[in-house]
C-alpha positions as CSV (number, residue, x, y, z in Angstrom):
1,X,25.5,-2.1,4.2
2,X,25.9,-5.6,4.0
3,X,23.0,-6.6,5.4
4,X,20.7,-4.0,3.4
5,X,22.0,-5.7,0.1
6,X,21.0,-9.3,1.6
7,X,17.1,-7.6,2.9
8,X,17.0,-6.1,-0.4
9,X,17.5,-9.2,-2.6
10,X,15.7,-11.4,-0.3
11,X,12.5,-9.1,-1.2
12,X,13.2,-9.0,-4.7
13,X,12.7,-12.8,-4.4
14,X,15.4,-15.0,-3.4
15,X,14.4,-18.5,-2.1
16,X,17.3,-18.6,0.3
17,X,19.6,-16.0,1.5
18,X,22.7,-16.6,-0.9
19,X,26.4,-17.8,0.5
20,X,28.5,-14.8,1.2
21,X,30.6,-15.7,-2.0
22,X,28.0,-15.1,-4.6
23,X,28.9,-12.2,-6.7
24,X,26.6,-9.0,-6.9
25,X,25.1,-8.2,-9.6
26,X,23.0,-5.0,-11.4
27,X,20.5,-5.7,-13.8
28,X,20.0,-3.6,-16.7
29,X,17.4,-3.0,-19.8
30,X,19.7,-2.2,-23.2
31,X,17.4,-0.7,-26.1
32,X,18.1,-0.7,-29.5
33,X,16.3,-0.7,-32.8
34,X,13.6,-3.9,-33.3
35,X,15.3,-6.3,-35.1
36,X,17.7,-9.0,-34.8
37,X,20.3,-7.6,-36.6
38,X,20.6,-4.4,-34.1
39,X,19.6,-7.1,-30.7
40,X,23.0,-9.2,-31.8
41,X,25.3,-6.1,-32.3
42,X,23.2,-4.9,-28.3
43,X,24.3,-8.4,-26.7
44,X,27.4,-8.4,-28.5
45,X,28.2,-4.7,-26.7
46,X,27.0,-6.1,-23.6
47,X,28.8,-9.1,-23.4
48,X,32.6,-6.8,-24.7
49,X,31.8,-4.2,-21.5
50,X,31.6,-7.7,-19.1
51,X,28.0,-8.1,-18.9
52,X,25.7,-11.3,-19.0
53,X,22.7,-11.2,-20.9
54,X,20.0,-12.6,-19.7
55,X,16.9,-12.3,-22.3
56,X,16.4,-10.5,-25.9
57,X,13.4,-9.2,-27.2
58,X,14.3,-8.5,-30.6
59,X,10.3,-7.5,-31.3
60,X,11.0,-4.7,-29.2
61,X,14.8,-4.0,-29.5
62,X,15.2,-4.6,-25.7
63,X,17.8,-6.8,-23.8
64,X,18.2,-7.7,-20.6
65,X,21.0,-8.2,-18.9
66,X,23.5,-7.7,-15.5
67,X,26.5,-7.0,-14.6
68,X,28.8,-6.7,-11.9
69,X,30.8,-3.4,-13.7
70,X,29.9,-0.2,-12.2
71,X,31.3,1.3,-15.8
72,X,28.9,-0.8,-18.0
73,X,25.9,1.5,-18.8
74,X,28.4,4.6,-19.3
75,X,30.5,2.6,-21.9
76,X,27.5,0.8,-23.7
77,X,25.5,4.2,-24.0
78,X,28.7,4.9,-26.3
79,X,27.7,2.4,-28.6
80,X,26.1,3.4,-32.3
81,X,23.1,1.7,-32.4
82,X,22.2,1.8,-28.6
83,X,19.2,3.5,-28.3
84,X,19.1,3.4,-24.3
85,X,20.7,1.8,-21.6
86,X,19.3,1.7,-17.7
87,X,19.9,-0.1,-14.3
88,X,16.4,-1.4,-13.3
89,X,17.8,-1.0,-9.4
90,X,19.8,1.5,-7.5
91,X,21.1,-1.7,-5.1
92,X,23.0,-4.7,-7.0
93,X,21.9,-8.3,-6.2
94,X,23.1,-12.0,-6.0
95,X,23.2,-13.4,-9.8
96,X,21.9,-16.4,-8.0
97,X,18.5,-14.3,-8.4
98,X,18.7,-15.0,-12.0
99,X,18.5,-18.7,-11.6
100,X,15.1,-20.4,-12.8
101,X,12.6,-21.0,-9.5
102,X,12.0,-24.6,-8.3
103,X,9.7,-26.0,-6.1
104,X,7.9,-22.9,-5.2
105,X,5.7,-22.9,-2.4
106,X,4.2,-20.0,-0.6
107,X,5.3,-18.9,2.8
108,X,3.4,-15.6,3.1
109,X,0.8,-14.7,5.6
110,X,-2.5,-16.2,5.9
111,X,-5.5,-14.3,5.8
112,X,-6.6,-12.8,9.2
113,X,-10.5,-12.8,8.2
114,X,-10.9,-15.8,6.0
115,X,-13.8,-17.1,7.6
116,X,-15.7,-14.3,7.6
117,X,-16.1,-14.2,3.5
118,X,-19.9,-14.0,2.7
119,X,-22.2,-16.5,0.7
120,X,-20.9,-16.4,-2.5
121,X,-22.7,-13.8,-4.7
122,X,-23.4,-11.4,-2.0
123,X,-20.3,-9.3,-1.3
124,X,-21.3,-5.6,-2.2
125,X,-19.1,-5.7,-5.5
126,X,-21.7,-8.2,-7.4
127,X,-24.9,-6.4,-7.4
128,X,-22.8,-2.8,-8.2
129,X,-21.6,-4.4,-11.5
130,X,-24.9,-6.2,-12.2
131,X,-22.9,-9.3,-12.1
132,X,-26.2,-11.5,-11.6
133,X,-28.0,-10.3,-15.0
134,X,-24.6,-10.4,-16.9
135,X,-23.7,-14.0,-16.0
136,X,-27.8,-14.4,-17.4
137,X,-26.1,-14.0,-20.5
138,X,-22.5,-15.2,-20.4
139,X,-19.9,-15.9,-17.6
140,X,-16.8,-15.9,-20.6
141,X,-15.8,-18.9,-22.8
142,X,-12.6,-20.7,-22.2
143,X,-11.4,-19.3,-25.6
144,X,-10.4,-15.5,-23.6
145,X,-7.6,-15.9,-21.9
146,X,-6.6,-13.0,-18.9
147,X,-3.1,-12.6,-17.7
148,X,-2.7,-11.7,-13.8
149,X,0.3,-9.9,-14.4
150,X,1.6,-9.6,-10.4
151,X,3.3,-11.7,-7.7
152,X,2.6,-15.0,-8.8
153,X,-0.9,-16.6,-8.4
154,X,-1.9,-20.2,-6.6
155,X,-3.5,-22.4,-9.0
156,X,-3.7,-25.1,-6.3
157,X,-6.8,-22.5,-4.9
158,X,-10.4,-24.4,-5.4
159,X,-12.1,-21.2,-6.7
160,X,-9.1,-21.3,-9.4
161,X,-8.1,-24.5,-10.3
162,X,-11.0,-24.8,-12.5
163,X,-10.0,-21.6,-14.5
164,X,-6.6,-22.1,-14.7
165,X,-4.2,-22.1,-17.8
166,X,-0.5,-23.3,-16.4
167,X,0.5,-24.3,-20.1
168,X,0.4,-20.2,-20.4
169,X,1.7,-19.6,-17.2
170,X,5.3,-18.3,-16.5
171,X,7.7,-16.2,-13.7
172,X,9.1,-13.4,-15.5
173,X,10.5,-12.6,-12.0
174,X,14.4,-12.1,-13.6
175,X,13.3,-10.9,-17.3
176,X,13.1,-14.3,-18.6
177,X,10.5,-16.8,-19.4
178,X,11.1,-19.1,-16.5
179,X,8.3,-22.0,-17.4
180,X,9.5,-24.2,-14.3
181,X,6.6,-26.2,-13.4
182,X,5.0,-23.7,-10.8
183,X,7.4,-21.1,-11.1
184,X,4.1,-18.7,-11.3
185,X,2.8,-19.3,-7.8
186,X,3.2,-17.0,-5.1
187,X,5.8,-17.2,-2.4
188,X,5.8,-14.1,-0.1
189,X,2.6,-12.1,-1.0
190,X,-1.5,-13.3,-2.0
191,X,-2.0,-10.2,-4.0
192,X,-2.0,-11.9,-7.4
193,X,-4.1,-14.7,-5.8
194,X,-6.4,-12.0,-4.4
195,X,-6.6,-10.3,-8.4
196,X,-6.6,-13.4,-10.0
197,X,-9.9,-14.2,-7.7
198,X,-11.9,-10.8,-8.6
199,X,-11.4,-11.5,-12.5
200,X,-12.5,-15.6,-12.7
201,X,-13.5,-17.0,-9.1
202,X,-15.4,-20.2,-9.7
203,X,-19.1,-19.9,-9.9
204,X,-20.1,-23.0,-7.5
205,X,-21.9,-21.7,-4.5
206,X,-18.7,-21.7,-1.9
207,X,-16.5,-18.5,-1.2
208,X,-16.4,-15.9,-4.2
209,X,-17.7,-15.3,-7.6
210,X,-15.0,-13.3,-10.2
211,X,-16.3,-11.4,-12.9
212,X,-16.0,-13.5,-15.9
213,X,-15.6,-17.1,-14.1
214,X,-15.8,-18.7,-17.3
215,X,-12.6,-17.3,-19.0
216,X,-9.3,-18.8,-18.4
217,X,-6.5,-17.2,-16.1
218,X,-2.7,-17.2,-16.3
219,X,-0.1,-16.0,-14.1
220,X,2.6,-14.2,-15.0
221,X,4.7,-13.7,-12.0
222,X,6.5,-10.6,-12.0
223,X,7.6,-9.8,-8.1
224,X,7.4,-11.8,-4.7
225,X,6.4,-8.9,-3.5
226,X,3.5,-6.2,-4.2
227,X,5.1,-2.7,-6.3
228,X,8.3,-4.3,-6.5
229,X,8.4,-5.4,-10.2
230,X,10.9,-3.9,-12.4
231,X,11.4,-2.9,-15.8
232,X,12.7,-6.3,-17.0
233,X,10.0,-8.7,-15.7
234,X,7.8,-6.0,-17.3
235,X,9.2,-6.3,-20.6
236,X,8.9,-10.2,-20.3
237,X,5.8,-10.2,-19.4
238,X,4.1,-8.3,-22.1
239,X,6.7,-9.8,-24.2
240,X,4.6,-13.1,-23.1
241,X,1.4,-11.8,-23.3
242,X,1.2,-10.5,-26.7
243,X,2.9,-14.0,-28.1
244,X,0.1,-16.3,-26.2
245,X,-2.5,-14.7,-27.1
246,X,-4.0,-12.5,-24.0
247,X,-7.3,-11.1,-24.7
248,X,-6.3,-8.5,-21.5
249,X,-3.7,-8.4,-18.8
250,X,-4.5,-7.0,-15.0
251,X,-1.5,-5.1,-14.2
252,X,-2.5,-4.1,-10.2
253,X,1.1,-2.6,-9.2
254,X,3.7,0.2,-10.2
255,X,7.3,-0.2,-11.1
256,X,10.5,0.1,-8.8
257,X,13.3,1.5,-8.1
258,X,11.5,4.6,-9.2
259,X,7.5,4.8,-8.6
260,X,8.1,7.8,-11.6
261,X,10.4,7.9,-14.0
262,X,11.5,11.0,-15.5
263,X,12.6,11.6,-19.2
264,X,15.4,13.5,-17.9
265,X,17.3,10.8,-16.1
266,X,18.8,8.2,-18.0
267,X,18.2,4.6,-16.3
268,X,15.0,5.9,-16.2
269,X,14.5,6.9,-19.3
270,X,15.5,3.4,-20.5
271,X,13.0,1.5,-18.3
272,X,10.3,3.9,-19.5
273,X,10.9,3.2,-23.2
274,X,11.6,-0.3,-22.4
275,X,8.5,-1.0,-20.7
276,X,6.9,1.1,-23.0
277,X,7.6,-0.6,-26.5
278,X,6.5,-4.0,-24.8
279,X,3.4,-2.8,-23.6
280,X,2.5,-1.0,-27.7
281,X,3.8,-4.4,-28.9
282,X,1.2,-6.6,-26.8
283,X,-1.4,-3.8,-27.8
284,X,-0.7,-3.9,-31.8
285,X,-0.9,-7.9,-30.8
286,X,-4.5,-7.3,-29.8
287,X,-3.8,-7.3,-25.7
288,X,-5.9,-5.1,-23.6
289,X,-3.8,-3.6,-20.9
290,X,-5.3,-2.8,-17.8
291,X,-3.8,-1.0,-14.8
292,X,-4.1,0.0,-11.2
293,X,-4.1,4.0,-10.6
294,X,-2.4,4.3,-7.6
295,X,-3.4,5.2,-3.9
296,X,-1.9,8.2,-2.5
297,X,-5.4,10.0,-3.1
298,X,-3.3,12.5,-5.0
299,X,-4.8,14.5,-8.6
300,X,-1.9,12.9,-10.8
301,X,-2.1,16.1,-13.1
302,X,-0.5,18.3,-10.5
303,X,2.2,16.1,-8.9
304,X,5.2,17.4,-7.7
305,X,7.1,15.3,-5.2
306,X,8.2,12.3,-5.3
307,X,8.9,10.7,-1.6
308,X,9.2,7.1,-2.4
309,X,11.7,6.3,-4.7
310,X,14.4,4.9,-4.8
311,X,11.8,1.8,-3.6
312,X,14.6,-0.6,-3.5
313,X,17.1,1.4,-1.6
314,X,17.0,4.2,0.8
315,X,14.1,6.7,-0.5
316,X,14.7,10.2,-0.7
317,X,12.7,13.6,-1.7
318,X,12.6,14.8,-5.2
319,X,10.8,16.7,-7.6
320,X,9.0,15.2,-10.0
321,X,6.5,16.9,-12.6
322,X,3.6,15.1,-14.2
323,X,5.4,13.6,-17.4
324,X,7.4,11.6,-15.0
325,X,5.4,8.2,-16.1
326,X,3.9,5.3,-13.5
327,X,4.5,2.3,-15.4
328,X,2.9,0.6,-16.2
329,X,-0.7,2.4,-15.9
330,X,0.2,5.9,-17.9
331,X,1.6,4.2,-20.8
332,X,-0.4,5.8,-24.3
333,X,-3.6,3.0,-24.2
334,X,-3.8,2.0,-21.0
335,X,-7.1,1.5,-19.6
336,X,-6.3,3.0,-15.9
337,X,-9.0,2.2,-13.1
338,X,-10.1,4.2,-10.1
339,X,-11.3,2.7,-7.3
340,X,-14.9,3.1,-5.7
341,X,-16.2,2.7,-2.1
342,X,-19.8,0.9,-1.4
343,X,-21.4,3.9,-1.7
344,X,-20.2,4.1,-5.3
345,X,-18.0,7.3,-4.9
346,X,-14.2,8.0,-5.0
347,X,-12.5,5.2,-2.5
348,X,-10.4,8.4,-0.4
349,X,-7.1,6.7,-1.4
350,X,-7.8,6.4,-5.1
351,X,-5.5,8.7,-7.3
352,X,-7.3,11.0,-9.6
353,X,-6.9,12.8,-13.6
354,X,-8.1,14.3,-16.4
355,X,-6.0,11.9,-18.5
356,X,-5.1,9.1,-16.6
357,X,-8.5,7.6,-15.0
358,X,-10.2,5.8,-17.9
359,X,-12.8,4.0,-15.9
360,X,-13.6,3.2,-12.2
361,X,-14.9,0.1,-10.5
362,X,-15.5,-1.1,-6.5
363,X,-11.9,-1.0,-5.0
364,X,-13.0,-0.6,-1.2
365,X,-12.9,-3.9,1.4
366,X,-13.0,-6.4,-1.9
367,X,-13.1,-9.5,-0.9
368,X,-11.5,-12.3,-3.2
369,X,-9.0,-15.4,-3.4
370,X,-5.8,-15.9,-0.7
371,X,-3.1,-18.7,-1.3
372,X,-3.7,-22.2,0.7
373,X,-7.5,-22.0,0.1
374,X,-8.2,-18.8,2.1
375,X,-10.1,-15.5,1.4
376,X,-9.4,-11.9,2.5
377,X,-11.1,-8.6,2.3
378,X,-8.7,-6.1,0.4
379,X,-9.0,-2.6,-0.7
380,X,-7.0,-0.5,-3.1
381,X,-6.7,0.3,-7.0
382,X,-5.2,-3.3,-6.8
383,X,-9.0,-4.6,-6.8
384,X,-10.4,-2.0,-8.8
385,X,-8.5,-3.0,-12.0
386,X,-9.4,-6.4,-11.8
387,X,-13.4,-5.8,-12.1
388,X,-12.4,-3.6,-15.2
389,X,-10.3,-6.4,-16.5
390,X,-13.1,-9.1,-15.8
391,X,-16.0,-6.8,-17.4
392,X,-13.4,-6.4,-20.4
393,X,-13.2,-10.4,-20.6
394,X,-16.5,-10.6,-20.8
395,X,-16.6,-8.2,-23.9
396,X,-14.4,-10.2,-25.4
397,X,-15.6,-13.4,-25.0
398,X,-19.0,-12.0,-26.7
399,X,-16.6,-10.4,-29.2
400,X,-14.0,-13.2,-29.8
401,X,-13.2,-11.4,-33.6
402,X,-13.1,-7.7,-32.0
403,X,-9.7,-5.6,-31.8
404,X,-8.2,-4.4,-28.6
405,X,-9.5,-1.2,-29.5
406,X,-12.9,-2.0,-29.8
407,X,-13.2,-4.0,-26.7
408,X,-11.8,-1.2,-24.9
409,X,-14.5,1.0,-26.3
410,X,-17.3,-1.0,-25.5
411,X,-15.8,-0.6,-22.0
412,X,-16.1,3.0,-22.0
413,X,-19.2,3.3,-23.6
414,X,-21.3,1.1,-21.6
415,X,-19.7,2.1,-18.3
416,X,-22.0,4.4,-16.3
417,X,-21.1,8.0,-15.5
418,X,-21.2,9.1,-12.1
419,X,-21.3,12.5,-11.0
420,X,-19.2,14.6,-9.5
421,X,-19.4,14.3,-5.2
422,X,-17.5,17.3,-4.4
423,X,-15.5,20.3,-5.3
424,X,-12.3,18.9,-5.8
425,X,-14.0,16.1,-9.0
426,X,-13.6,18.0,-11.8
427,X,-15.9,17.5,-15.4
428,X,-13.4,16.1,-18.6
429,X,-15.0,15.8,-22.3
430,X,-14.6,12.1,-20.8
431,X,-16.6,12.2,-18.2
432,X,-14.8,13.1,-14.3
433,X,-11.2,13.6,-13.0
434,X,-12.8,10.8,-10.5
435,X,-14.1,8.2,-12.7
436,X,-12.9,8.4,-16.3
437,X,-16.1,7.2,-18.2
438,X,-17.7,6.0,-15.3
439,X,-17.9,2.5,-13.1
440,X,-18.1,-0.6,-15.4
441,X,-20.9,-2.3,-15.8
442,X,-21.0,-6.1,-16.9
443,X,-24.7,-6.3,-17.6
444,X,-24.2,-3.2,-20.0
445,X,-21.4,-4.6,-21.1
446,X,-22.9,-7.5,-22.6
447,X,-26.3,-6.2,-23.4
448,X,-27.7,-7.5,-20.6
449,X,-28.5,-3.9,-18.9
């Protein structure tokens, strides 16, 4: 048992494997009403039950903090005034892990294709989004700013550098605003490097061209590893996002220890609302949240099992039905993204919905950005959201006086339907169960097409 706890934490992003004597620890997400009269009576309660708080969010009514008390959510959820209380694991960790990162460097794999990336500008993703006629036009101003929400993202990268914003740049790995020098840069995984790539690659004739190279990126790290961010670097990091002035976040991942969490159950329950009044409060702050939908290849609509959760523990089977929410991509607003194949239909892995597919974009053998200077050929939702989230910068930057809302809808309006390729694709007053509105376009979206 001992040496699950240490695998555990050491994925959930320990630098070193903590000294036997270092106390475990669960982390928790406290709700209460938004205000910092009702977040000093929540850290107050937290603090009398023997719990350490970590971060308040008294925009959202949302604390975080851990504790080593088996006893603490039951007696807190006692409390007038506590809205919701919820571990964000089902396996406690060293505190140490709430220590701010220092010298971070990555030690993840390298790329296994790297130099095989084509001449810049001719991967199959550029001519399906018309990138060539939209960069005609505009290829983003410096003023939008995009937010890799994900597992950290290496500046140091020469198709990056040039677009990156480190003064907006933070880990919200533990909940907190750690703003470290470097403390956003990868350690165990590429994927944000990969994202970040796909939104603002440098336009300079070597490796890749992103969407919207001339925007600015920052990192908000929220993992080490891919699908492992929890409900309290969620919270921070929209937290951060709506106070620095995001014009859209990528958010290519979905939440542990549960992949769904059900209104029925109450830790999850809490990281649901959590997660979910940070995510309204960056969207009422003007933020354009984009999301990943998932790749189990399953219609969302109908779900019933649930065969991966806990994710930080020992999974086991359960049932789930379909108002048991991914966070953070069925949150009300969110733009999700399908992702498409080169011959521009359904990618076979992509998840599908009437409700939940807003728009679709190339998500098959992508290639972008790896740490250390590398490039790699990815597929998943992961790199569909990100050409959403580039053609959406785009808008913006066009647009720099236009809401959220009406970014989002110039999205959907010049994206182009696609038609139904089988049976199973189902027509919505939206457009398909496959594609939302359709695959964004960048020429479209700035008038170019």
């Amino acid at each position: 048992m001992r040496r699950l706890i240490l695998v555990t934490a050491l994925l959930l992003g320990l630098i070193a494997t903590p000294a036997a004597a270092d106390p475990l620890v669960m982390p928790h997400v406290v709700v209460t009403h938004a205000d910092p009269a009702h977040t000093w009576w929540a850290e107050h309660t937290i603090r009398k039950a023997g719990g350490t708080v970590v971060a308040s969010y008294p925009q959202i009514g949302v604390v975080v903090a851990y504790t080593a008390n088996d006893d603490f959510a039951a007696k807190v959820r006692k409390t007038p005034g506590i809205d919701a209380v919820g571990a964000t694991r089902t396996a406690k960790i060293p505190k140490e892990f709430f220590a701010p990162r220092k010298d971070v460097r990555y030690t993840g794999p390298g790329s296994p294709n790297s130099g095989q990336v084509p001449p810049e500008g001719t991967a199959w993703d550029v001519p399906a989004l018309h990138l060539p006629e939209a960069h005609a036009v505009t290829e983003g101003s410096k003023r939008t700013v995009v937010g890799v929400l994900d597992v950290g993202v290496d500046d140091t990268h020469p198709d990056l550098n040039p677009a990156f914003d480190a003064r907006d740049s933070v880990s919200c790995l533990s909940g907190w605003a750690d703003r470290s020098p470097g403390a956003w840069r990868p350690t165990l995984d590429g994927h944000g490097t990969h994202v970040a790539g796909t939104i603002a690659a440098a336009h300079n004739g070597t490796g890749v061209v992103g969407v919207a190279p001339g925007v600015r990126i920052a990192a908000v790290k929220l993992a080490e590893l891919d699908d492992t961010e929890t409900a309290e670097s969620m919270v921070c990091g929209f937290v951060w996002a709506a106070e620095h002035g995001f014009a859209v976040t990528n958010n290519s991942y979905r939440s542990i220890p549960w992949r769904y969490n059900c209104d029925d159950q109450p830790d999850q329950a809490a990281a649901k609302l959590a997660v979910g009044r940070a995510v309204a409060y960056a969207q009422r702050r003007n933020v354009l949240v984009v999301a990943s939908a998932g790749n189990a290849g399953i219609d969302l609509d109908t779900r019933s099992v649930d065969r991966e959760s806990p994710a930080d523990s020992t999974p086991v089977e359960r049932r789930i039905d379909p108002t048991c929410t991914r966070l953070p991509h069925e949150l009300p607003g969110v733009v999700g993204t399908g992702a498409l194949d080169e011959k521009l239909v359904k990618a076979s892995f992509s998840n599908y919905s009437a409700h939940r597919i807003s728009v679709a974009a190339p998500g098959a053998r992508v290639w972008s950005t790896w740490p250390n200077g590398e490039y790699r050929s990815a597929s998943g939702t992961s790199m569909a959201a990100p050409h959403a989230s580039g053609v959406a910068a785009l808008i913006a930057s066009e647009h720099p006086h236009w809401t959220a809302e009406r970014v989002k809808r110039a999205l959907y309006e010049t994206a182009t339907p696609l038609a139904c390729p089988d049976a199973v694709c189902r027509a919505t007053p939206d457009g398909t169960t496959y594609y939302g509105h359709g695959m964004v376009d960048a020429a479209s979206a700035v008038g170019a097409g």
